[in-house]
C-alpha positions in Angstrom: 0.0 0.0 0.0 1.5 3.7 -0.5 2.3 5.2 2.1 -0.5 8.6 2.7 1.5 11.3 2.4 0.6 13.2 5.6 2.0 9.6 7.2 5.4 9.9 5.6 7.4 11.6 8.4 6.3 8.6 11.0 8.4 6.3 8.4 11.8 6.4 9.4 14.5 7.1 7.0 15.8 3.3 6.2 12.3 2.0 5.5 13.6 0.1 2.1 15.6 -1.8 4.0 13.0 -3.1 6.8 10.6 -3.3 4.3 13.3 -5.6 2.4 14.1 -7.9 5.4 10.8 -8.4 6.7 9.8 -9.6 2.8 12.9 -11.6 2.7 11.8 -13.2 6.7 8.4 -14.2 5.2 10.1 -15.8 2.3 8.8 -13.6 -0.5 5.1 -14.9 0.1 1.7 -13.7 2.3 2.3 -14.2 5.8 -1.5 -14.5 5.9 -2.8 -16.4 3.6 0.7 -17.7 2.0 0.4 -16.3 -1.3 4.0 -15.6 -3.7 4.8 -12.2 -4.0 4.7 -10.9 -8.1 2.1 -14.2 -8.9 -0.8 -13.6 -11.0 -3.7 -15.5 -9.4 -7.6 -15.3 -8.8 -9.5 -16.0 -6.0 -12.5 -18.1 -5.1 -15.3 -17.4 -3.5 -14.1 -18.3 -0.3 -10.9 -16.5 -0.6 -9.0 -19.3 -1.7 -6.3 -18.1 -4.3 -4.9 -20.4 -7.3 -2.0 -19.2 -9.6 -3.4 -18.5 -13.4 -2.2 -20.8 -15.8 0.9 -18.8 -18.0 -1.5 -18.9 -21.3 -3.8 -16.3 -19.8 -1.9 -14.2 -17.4 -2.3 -11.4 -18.8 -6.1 -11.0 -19.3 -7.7 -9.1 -17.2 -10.7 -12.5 -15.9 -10.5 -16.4 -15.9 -13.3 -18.8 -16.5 -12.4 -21.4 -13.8 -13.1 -25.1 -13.4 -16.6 -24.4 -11.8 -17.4 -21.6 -15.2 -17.2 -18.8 -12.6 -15.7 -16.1 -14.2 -12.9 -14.5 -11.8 -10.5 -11.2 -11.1 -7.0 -12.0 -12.2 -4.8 -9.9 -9.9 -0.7 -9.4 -9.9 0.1 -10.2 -6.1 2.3 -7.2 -4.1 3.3 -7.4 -1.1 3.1 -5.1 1.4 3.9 -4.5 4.9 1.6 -4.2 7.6 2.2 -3.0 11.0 0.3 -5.0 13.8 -0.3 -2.5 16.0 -1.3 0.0 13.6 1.2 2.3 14.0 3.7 3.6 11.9 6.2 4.6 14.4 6.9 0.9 15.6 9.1 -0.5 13.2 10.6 -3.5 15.5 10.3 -6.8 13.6 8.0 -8.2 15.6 5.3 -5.8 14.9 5.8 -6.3 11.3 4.6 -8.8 8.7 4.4 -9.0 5.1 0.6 -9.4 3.5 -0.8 -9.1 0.0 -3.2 -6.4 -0.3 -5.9 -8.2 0.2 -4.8 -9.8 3.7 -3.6 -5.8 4.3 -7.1 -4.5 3.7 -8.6 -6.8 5.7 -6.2 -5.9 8.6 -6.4 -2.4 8.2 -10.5 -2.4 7.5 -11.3 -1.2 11.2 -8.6 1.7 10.7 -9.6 2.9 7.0 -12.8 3.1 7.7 -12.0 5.6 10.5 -9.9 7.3 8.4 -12.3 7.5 5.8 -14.6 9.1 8.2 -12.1 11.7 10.0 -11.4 13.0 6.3 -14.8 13.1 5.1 -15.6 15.4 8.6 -12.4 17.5 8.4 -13.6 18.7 4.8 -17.3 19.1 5.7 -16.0 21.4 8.5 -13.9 23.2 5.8 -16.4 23.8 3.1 -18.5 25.3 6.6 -15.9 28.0 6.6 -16.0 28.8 3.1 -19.8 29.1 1.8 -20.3 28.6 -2.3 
């Protein structure tokens, strides 16, 4: 996930490099839900991913075994802090996810997020009328 920009000063300076190790710890895959980092797969209903056979990689849907047309996504992984906070970069408080796995960590958070900003410019358009 990128980084929000008014977040970017809580990073500290040598993020590439934990970033790096804690990908390398997790072996390059979804500490979650065990999915390889860079893999083009799809997802079941269930959540259950399988890797896209190399003919079709590159389209955008598959038609699995059940005729259930699915999402064909590129895998990145990202990091997620466990605690939610940006400023505690110690290992342990680190893991390695695929969006996915990160969204579902982070829903309680962006959806408070999403709130805060949605009330900080409702409270701005007060001050200036149209």
């Amino acid at each position: 996930m990128p980084i929000r920009p008014e977040n970017r000063g809580l990073y500290p300076q040598n993020w590439p490099e934990i970033r790096a190790r804690i990908i390398q710890r997790a072996k390059n895959r979804c500490e979650f839900c065990d999915v390889p980092n860079h893999w083009a797969i799809y997802r079941d209903i269930r959540g259950q991913w399988y890797s896209v056979p190399p003919g079709v990689r590159n389209d955008k849907w598959h038609n699995g075994w059940n005729g259930a047309r699915h999402k064909i996504v590129r895998v990145v992984l990202t990091i997620a802090h466990l605690n939610h906070d940006p400023r505690d970069c110690r290992d342990e408080n680190l893991t390695a996810l695929c969006q996915r796995c990160h969204n579902r960590l982070d829903i309680a958070d962006r959806i408070a997020g999403r709130r805060r900003r949605h009330h900080q410019a409702a409270a701005i358009s007060d001050l200036f009328p149209s």
